[in-house]
N, C-alpha and C positions, 0 to 999 in steps of 0.2 A: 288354741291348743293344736299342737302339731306332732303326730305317729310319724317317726323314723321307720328305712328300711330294717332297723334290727329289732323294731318294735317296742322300742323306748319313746316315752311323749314327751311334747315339751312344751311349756307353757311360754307363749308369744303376744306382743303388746305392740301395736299399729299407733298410732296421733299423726296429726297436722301441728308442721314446723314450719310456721311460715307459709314458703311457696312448695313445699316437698313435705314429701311421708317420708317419718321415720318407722323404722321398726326394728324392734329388741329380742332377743331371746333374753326370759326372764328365770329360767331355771326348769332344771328335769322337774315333771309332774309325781306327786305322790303317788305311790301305787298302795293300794288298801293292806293294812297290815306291816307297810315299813314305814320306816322313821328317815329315810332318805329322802330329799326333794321336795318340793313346794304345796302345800294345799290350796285351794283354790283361793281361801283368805289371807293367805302372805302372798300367792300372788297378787292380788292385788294391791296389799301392802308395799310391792316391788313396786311394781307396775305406781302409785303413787308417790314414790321414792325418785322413780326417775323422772316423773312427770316436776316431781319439785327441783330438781336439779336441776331441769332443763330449764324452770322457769327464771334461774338467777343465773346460771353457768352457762360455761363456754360450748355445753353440745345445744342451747338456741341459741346462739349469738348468729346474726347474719352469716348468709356465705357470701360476702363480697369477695369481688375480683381484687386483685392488688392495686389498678388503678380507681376504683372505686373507693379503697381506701386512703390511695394516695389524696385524693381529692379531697376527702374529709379533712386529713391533714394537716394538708396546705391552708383548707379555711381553720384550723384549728391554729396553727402558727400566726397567720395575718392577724386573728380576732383577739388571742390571748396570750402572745409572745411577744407583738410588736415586732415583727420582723421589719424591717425597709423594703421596700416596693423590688430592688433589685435584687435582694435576695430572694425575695419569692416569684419573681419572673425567672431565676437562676433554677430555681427547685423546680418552677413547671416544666421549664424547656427538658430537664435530665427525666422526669416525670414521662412524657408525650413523647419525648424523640429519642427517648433510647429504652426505660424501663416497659414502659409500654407496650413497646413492639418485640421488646424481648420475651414477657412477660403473659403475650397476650391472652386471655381470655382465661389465665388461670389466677386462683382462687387461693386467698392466702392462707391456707392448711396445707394445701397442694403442692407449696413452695420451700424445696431444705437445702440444706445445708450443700449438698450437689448443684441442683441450679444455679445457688450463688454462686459458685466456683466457677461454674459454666460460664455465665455472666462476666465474671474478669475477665478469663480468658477470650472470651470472645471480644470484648472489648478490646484488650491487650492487641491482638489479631487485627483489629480494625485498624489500628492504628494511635488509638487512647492513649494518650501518657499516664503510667503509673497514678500520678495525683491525680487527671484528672479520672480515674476510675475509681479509686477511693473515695474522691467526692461522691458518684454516683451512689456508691455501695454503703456511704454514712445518712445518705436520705432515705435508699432501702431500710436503714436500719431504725431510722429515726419512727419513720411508718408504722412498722412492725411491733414496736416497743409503746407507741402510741394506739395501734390494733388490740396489744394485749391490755393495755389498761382498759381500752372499753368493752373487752369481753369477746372480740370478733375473731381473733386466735388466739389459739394456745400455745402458741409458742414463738419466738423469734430463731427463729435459722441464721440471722447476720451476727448473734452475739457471739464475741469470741474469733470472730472468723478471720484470719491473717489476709490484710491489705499488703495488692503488689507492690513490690521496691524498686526503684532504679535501679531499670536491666542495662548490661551490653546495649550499646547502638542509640540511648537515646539521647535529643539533641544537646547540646554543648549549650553554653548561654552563647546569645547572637549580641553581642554591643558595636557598637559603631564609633571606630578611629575616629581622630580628631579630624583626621584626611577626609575620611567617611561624610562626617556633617561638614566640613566645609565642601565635599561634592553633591551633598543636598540640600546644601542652603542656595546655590548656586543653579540649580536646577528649578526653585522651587519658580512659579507661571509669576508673568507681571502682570496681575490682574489684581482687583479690588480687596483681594483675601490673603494676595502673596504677602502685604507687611507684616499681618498678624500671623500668619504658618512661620515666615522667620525669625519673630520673636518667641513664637509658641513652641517651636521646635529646640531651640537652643536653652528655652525653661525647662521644657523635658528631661532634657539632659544632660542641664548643671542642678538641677535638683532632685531628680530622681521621682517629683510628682506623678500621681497619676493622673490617666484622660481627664477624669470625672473632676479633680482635685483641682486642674487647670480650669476648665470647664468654669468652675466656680469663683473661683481667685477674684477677689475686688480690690482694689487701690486702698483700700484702709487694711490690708492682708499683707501691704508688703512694706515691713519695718526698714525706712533706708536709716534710721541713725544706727539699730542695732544689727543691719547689714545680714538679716533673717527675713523668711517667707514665713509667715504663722499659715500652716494650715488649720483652718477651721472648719469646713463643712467640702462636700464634694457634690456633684449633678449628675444625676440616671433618670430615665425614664419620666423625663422631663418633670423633675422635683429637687428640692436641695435638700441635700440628708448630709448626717453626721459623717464623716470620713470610714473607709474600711476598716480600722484600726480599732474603730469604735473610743477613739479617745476623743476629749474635748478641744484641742489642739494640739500639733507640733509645729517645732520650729525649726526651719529648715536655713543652712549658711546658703546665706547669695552670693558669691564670689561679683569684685569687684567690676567683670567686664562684664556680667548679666544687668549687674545695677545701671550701669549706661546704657545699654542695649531698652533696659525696661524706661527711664526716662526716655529717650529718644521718641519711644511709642506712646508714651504716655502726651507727649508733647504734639503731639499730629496727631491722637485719635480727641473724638469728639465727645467720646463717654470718658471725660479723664476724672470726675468726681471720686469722690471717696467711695461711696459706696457702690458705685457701677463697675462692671467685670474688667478685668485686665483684657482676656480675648474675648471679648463681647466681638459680637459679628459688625463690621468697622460702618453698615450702612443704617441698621436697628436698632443694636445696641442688649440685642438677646443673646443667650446662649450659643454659644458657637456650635452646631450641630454635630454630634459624636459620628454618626455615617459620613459627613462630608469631609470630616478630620482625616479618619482612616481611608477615603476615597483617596485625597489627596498627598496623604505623606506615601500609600503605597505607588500611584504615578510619580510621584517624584523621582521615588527611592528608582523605580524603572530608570526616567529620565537621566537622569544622574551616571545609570550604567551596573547599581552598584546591586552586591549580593541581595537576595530577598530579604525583609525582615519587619517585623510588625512595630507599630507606635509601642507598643508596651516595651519593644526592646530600647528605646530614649530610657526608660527607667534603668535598667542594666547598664544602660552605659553611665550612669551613675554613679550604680554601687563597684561596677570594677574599676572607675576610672579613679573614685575616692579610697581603694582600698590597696591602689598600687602606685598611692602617693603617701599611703602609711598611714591612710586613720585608721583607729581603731575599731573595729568589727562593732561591738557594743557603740559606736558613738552610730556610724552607719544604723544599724538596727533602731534605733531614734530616730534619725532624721529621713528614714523608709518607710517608719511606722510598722513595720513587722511585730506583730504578735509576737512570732517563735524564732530566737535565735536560728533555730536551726534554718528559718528562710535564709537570714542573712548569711549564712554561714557558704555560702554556696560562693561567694564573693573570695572564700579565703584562699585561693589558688592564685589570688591575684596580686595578693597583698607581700610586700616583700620579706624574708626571712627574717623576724622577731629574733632568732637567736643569732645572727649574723654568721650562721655556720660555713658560708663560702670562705672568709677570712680567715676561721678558725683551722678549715682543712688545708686551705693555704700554707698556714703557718706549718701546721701539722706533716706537711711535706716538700718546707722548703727546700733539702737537698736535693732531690728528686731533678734529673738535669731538663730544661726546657724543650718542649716537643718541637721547636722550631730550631733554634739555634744551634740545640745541642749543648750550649757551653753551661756549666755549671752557675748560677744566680750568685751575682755581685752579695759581697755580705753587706 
């Protein structure tokens, strides 16, 4: 019980939460003769009221930090999701190297709907591409939403909250001219590894595969009579798992000059069995190393002379190369394995005019006298 300065009392309720005291104001004190305010025995009536609430609700739930929770998480997705190893090396790193140190040492009740916003921008600021800070902010969210089912907040701050959009200024897709790879296939070193980067390179980028996708690819994966690559599984962190896609295979066209390219290698490497890797490393016969891959196609890309750009861009040159030879966006989106049109859709600035509207505005203004000649067009 506690006397205010105006000489009103109040009745007050102290416990052990954990690692801390809580303490309540439980209601003004009876004073003798009114009907206003608490008797000693509804005090304690309260006082047992919030001791029961605390024992099942969200005011004793831990105070963990955000990465504290995050970490529960993460074991909670590996043990009862089944996530793939890369995806949750994917989650620690956003985890440790960015939420982390943004986040530090605060506690997830402590965390709204401002911070997060904070958190974009700042990201945005660093230099984060739009997606990749939504990524960020969907693990935030995931955390949180998994926080509140075990009782550790009350509330989720990421729900609802608008993910940034491609701004002004950010990068263009980077694909590589035909010019392009024949000046890094050209470049590429004459040593033990250069047969396989020439052939691995020019798979890149007549099929749109990816690292991990390559990585994986065994002789029984590539259909020469039906003139298709089956992907089936991909390689990270040194395991073979189901492709990004999460589908059970696609099938990807091989154009005819790959198919030669891929016998030729298949004919000089010593792993040429069915079931052994297409770029298996040409002296082991193991996985072609994903750091050695990207060591060397970005010396090339140097040597070569040629603009900067990552192995993932072999993929882009892909989809714009196939989409401004007129396939259709939906056939592309299959054989990229994109989840969401909307990846693919990024391709469609490449793809030529569906409604053939240059001929039609032609016609539209045949009269019109020639900017060069001047003379009016021949009927």
């Amino acid at each position: 019980m506690r006397k205010s300065k105006d000489g009103t009392r109040t009745w007050y309720a102290k416990w052990r939460q954990g690692q801390r005291q809580v303490k309540r104001a439980l209601g003004p004190v009876r004073e003798p003769g009114s009907t206003v305010g608490l008797t000693r025995t509804q005090a304690e009536a309260e006082l047992r009221r919030h001791l029961s609430r605390a024992a099942v609700g969200p005011s004793t739930r831990e105070r963990l930090t955000l990465v504290e929770a995050g970490e529960r998480y993460l074991l909670h997705v590996e043990r009862f999701r089944g996530r793939k190893r890369s995806t949750l090396e994917s989650y620690r790193a956003i985890l440790k190297g960015h939420l982390a140190l943004f986040f530090v040492g605060k506690s997830l009740d402590s965390i709204d709907r401002r911070a997060v916003e904070a958190y974009q921008r700042a990201k945005l600021d660093a230099g984060l591409s739009p997606k990749t800070v939504a990524n960020h902010v969907r693990l935030l969210h995931g955390i949180f939403r998994y926080a509140i089912g075990q009782e550790w907040a009350g509330r989720n701050p990421v729900a609802g909250i608008e993910h940034p959009g491609r701004q002004a200024g950010d990068k263009e897709i980077r694909a590589l001219t035909t010019d392009e790879l024949r000046a890094l296939d050209l470049a590429i070193p004459d040593d033990h590894l250069g047969p396989t980067d020439h052939v691995l390179y020019l798979t890149a980028a007549m099929t749109g595969m990816r690292k991990g996708e390559l990585q994986a690819l065994r002789w029984m994966d590539v259909d020469w009579g039906s003139g298709v690559i089956r992907v089936r599984r991909s390689y990270s962190y040194g395991e073979f798992t189901t492709p990004k896609s999460q589908r059970s295979a696609r099938a990807v066209p091989m154009p005819k000059q790959l198919a030669e390219e891929l016998q030729v290698h298949r004919s000089v490497s010593k792993f040429d069995g069915e079931r052994d890797l297409v770029f298996a490393h040409p002296l082991t016969g193991s996985p072609y190393d994903a750091s050695k891959i990207l060591k060397r196609f970005k010396r090339a890309m140097s040597s070569a002379g040629l603009r900067e750009a990552r192995f993932h861009d072999l993929r882009h040159t892909f989809g714009t190369q196939m989409a401004a030879a007129g396939a259709p966006l939906r056939f592309i989106q299959e054989w990229m394995g994109h989840r969401d049109y909307k990846t693919t859709s990024i391709y469609a600035d490449y793809a030529p005019d569906p409604t053939q509207g240059a001929s039609w505005a032609t016609k539209a203004f045949f009269a019109w006298p020639h900017a060069v000649t001047g003379h009016e067009p021949e009927s």
